[in-house]
Z-matrix of the N, CA and C atoms (Angstrom, degrees):
N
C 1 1.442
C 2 1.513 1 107.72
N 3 1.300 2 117.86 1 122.57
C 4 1.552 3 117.72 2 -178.93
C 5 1.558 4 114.75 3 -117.08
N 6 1.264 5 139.37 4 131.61
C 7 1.031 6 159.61 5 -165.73
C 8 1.602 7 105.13 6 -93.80
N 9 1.841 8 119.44 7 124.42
C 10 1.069 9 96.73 8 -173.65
C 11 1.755 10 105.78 9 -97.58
N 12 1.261 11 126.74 10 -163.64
C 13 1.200 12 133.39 11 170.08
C 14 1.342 13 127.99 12 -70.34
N 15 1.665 14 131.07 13 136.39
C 16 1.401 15 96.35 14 173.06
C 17 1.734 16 145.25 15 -55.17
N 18 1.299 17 103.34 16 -19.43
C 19 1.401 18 113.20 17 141.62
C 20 1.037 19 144.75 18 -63.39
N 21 1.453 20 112.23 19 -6.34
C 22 1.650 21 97.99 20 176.64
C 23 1.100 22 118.01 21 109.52
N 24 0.891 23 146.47 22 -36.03
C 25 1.757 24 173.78 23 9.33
C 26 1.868 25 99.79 24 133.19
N 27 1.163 26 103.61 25 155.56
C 28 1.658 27 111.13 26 172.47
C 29 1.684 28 84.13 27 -51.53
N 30 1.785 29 99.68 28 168.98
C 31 1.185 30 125.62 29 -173.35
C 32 1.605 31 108.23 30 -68.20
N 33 0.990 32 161.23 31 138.69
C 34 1.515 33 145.52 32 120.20
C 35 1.391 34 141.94 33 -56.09
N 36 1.513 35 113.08 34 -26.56
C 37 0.997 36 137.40 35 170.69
C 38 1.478 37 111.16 36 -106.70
N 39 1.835 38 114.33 37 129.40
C 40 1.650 39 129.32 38 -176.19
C 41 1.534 40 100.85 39 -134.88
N 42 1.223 41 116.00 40 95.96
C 43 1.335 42 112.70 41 155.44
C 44 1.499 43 133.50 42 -79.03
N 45 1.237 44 118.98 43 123.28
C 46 1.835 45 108.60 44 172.14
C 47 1.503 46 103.37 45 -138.66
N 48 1.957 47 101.24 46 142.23
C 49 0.971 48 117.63 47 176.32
C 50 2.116 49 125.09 48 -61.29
N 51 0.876 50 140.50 49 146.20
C 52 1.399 51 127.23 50 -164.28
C 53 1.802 52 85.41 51 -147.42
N 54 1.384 53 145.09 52 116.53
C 55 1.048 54 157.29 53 136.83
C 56 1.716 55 86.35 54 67.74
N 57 1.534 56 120.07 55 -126.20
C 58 1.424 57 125.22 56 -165.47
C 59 1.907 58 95.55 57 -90.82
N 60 1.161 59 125.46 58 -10.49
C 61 1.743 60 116.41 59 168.82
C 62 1.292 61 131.70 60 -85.15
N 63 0.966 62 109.26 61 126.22
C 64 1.703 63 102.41 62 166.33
C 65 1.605 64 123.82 63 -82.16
N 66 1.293 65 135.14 64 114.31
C 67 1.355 66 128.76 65 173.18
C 68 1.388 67 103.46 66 -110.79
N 69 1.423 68 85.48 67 146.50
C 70 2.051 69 102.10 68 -171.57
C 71 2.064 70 83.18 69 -135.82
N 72 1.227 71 89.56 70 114.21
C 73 2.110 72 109.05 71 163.31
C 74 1.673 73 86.30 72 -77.61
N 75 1.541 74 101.70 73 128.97
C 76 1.178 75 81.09 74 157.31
C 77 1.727 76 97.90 75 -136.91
N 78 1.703 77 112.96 76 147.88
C 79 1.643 78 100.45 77 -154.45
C 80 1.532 79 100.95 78 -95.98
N 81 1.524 80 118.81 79 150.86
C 82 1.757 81 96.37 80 179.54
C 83 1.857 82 87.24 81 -126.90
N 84 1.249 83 95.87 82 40.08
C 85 2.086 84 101.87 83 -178.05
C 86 1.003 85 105.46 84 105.01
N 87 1.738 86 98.64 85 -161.69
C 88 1.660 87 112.24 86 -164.48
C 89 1.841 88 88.89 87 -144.29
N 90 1.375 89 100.15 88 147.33
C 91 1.265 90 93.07 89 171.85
C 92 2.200 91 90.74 90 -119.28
N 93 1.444 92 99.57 91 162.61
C 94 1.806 93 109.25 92 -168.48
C 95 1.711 94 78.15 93 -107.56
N 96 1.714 95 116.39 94 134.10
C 97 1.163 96 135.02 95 -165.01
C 98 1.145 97 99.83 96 -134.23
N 99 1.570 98 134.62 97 165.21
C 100 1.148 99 150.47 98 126.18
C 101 1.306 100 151.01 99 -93.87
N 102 0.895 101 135.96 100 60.92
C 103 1.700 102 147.99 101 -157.06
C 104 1.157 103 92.72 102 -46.64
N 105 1.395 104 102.27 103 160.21
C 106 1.650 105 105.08 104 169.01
C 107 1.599 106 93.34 105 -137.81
N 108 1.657 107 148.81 106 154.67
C 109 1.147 108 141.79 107 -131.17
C 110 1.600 109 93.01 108 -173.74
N 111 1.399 110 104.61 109 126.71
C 112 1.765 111 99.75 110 174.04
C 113 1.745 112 101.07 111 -99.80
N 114 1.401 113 110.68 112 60.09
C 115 1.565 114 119.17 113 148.06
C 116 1.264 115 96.44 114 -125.09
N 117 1.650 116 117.67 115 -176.64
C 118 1.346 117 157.75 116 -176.92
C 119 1.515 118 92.38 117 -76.20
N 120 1.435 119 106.75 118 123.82
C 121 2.181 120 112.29 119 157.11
C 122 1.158 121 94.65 120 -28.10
N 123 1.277 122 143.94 121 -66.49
C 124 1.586 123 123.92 122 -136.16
C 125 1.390 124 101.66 123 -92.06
N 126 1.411 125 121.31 124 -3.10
C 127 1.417 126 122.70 125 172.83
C 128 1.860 127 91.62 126 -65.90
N 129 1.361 128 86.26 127 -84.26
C 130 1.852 129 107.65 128 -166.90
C 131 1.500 130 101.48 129 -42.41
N 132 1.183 131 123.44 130 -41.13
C 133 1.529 132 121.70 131 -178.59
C 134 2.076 133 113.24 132 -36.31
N 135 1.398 134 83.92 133 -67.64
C 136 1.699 135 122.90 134 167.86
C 137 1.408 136 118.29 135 -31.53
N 138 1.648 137 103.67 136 -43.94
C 139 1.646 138 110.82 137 177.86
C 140 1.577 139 99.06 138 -76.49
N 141 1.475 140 119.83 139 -36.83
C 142 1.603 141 114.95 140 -124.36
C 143 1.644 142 83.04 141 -137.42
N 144 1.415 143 120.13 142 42.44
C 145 1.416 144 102.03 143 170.11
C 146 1.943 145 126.32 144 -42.08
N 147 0.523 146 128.73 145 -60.04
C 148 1.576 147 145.93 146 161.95
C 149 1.412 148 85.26 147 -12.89
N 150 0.967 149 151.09 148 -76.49
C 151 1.654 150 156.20 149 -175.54
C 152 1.490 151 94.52 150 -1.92
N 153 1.977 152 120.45 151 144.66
C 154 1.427 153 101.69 152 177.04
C 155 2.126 154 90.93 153 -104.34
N 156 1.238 155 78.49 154 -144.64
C 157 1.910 156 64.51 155 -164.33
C 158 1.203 157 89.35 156 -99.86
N 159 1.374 158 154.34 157 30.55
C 160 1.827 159 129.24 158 123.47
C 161 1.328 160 106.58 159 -92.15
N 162 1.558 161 123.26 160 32.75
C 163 1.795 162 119.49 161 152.70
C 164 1.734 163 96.94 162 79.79
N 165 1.181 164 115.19 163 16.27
C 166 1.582 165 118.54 164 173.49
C 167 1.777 166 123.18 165 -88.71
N 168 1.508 167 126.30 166 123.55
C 169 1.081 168 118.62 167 -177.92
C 170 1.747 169 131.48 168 -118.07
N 171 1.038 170 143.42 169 147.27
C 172 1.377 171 93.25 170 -171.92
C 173 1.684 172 89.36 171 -117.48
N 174 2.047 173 101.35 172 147.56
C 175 0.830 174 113.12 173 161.40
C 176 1.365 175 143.01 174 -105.54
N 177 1.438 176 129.16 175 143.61
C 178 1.592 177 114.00 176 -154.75
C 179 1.377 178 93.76 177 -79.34
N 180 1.934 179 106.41 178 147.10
C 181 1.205 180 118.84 179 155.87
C 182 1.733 181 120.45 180 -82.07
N 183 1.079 182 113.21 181 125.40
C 184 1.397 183 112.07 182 -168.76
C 185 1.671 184 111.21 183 -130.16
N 186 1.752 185 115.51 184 148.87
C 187 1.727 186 109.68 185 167.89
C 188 0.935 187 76.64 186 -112.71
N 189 1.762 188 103.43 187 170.49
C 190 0.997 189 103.73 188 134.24
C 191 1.691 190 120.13 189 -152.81
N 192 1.732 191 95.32 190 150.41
C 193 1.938 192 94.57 191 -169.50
C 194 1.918 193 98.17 192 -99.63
N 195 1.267 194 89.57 193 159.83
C 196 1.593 195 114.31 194 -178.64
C 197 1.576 196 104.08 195 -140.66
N 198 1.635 197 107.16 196 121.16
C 199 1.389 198 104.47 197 158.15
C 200 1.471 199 100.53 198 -113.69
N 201 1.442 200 102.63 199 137.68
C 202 1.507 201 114.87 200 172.36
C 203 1.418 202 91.23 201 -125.65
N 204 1.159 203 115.31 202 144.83
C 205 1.811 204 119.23 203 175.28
C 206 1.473 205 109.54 204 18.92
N 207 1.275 206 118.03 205 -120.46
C 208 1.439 207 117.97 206 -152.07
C 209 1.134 208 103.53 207 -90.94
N 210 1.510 209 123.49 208 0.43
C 211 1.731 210 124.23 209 -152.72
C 212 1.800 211 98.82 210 -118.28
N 213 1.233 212 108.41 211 143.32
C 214 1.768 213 108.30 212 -177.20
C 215 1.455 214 109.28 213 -140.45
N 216 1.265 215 105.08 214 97.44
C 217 1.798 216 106.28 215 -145.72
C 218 2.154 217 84.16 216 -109.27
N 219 1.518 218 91.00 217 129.60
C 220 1.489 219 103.72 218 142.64
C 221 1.447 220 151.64 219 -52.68
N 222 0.890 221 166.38 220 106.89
C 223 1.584 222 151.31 221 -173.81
C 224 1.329 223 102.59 222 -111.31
N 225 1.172 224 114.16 223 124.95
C 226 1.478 225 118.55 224 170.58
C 227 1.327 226 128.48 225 39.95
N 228 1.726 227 103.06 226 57.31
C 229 1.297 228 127.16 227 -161.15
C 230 1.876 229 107.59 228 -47.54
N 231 1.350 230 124.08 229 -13.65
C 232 1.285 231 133.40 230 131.92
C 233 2.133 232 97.99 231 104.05
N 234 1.757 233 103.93 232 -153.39
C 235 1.424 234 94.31 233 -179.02
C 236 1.302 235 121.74 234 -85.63
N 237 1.711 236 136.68 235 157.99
C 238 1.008 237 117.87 236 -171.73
C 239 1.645 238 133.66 237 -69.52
N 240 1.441 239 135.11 238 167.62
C 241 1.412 240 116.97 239 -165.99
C 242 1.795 241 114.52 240 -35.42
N 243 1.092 242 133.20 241 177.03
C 244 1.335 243 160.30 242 147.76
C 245 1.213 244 125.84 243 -23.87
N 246 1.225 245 113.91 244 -54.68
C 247 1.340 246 142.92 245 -158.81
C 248 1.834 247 96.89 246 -125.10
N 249 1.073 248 125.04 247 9.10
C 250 1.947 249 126.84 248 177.29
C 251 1.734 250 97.26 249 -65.40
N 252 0.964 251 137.25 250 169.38
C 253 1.555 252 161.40 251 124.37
C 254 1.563 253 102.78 252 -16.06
N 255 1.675 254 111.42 253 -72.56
C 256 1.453 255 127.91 254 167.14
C 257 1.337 256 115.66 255 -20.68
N 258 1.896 257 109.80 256 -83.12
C 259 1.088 258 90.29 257 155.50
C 260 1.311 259 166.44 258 -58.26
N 261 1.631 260 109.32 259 2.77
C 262 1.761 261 93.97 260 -179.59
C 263 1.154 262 92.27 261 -104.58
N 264 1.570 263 130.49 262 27.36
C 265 1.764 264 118.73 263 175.85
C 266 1.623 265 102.72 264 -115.84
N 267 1.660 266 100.02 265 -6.23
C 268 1.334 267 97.53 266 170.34
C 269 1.568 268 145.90 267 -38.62
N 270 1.635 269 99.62 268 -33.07
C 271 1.545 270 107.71 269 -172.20
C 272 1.703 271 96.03 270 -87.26
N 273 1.083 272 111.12 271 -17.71
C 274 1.883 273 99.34 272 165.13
C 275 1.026 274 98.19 273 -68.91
N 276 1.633 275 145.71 274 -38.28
C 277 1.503 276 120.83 275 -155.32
C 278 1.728 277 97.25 276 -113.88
N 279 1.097 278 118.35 277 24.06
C 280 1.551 279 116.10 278 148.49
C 281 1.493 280 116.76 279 -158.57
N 282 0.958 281 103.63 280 71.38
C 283 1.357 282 100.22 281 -157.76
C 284 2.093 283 116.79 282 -68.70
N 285 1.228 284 96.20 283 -11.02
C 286 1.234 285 122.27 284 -178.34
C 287 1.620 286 116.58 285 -82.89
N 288 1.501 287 113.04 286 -24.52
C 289 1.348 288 117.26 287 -178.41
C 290 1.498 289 111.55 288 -121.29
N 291 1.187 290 117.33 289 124.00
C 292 1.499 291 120.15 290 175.45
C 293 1.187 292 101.68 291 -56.54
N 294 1.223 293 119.82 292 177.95
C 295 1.253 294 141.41 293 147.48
C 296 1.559 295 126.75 294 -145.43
N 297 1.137 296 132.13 295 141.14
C 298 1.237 297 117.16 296 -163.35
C 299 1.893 298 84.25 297 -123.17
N 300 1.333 299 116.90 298 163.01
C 301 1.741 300 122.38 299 178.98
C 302 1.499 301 103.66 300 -133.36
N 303 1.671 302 123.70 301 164.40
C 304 1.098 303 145.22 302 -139.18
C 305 2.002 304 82.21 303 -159.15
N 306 1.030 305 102.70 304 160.34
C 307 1.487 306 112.48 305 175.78
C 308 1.376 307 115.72 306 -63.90
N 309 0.871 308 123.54 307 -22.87
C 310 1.816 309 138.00 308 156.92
C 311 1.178 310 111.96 309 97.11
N 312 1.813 311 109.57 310 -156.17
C 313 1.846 312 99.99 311 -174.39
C 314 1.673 313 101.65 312 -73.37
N 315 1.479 314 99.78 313 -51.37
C 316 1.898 315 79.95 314 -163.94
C 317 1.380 316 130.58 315 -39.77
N 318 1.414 317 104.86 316 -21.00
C 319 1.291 318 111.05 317 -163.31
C 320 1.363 319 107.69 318 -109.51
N 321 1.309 320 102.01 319 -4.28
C 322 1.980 321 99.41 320 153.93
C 323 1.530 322 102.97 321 -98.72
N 324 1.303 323 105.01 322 -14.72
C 325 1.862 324 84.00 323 168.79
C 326 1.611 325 125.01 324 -65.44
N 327 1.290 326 81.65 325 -51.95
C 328 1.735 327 86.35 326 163.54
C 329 1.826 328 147.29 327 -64.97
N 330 1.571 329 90.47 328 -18.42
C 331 1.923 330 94.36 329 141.02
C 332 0.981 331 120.05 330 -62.80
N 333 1.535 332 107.40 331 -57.95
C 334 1.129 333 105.43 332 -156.81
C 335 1.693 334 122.67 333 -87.56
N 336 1.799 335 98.92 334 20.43
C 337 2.140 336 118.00 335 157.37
C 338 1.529 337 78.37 336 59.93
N 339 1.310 338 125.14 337 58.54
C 340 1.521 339 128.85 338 158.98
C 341 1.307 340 113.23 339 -129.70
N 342 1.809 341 120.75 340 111.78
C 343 1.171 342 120.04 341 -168.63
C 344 1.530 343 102.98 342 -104.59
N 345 1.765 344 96.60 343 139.58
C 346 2.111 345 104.52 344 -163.28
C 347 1.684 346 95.54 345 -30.49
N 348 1.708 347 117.55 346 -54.67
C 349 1.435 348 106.35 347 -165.06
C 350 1.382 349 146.42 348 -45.42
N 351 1.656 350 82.96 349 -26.70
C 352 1.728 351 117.62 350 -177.48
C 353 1.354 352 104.84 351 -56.18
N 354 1.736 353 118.81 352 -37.24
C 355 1.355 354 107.16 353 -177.20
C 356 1.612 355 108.07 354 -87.62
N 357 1.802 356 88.61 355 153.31
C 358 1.289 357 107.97 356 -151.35
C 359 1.607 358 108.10 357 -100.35
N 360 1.765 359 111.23 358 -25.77
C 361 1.546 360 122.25 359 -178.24
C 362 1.638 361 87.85 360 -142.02
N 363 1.371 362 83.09 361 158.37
C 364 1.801 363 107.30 362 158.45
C 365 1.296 364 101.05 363 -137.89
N 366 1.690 365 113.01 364 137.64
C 367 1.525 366 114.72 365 167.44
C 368 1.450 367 88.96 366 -125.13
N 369 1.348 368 103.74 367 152.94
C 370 1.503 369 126.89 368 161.51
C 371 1.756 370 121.16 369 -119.23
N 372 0.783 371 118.80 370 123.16
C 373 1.367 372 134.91 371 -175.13
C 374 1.592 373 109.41 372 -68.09
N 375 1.255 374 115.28 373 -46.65
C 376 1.177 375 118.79 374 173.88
C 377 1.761 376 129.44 375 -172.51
N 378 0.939 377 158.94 376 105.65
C 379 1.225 378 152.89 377 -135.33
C 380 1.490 379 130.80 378 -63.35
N 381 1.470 380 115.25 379 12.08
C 382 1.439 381 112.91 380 167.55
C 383 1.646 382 118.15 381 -64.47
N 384 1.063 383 126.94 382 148.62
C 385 1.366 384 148.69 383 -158.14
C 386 1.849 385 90.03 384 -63.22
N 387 1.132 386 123.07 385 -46.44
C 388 1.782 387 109.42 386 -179.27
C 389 1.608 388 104.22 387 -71.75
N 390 1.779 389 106.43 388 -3.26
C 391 1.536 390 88.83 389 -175.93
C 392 1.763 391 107.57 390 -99.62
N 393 1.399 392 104.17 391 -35.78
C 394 1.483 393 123.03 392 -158.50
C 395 1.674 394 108.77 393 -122.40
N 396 1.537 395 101.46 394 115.81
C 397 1.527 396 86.61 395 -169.68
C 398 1.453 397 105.85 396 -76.25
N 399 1.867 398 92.63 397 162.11
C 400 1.667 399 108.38 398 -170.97
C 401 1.259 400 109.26 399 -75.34
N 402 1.619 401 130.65 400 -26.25
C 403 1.568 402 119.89 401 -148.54
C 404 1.851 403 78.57 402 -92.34
């Protein structure tokens, strides 16, 4: 079941059932990256057609929630809303990578009639700013 945007917009939110869990992707954008790769361009080219021609790709920013029984765990509760402070100082602190935004978590919490308290865990994978919010 996917939830569309308040605009109207492709979906951001994809829920699918998996045995007794529910997982909901929910997207908060894509940021345009540059890898850098200790092979040859035409190696990395080869893997990563999609690459535009300065070797830039964009990757989706994604959370994601899981309810299993009583527990409603976060993953990489991700960057802060859209409209945060954070974000509009963002392009100073990457000025090199776009980013494009999606209505974000709060506002898939609130399709999806999920109040912050309701969740029960947060895991973080690792502390980059699309993983761990800044504020």
């Amino acid at each position: 079941m996917a939830a569309q945007d308040r605009s109207g917009n492709a979906s951001f939110i994809d829920t699918r059932h998996v045995d007794d869990a529910t997982v909901t992707a929910v997207s908060e954008g894509a940021l345009l990256w540059s890898p850098r790769f200790p092979v040859s361009e035409a190696e990395w080219r080869q893997a990563m057609p999609e690459a535009d021609m300065d070797g830039r790709v964009w990757l989706g920013l994604n959370v994601v929630i899981i309810r299993l029984g009583e527990a409603l765990i976060v993953v990489d509760p991700g960057m802060d809303d859209p409209d945060s402070a954070w974000q509009r100082e963002r392009p100073r602190v990457w000025p090199d990578w776009p980013v494009t935004r999606t209505p974000g978590l709060a506002a898939a919490l609130v399709e999806l009639a999920i109040a912050p308290e309701d969740v029960t865990h947060v895991a973080i994978t690792h502390p980059h700013v699309d993983h761990y919010p800044a504020s």
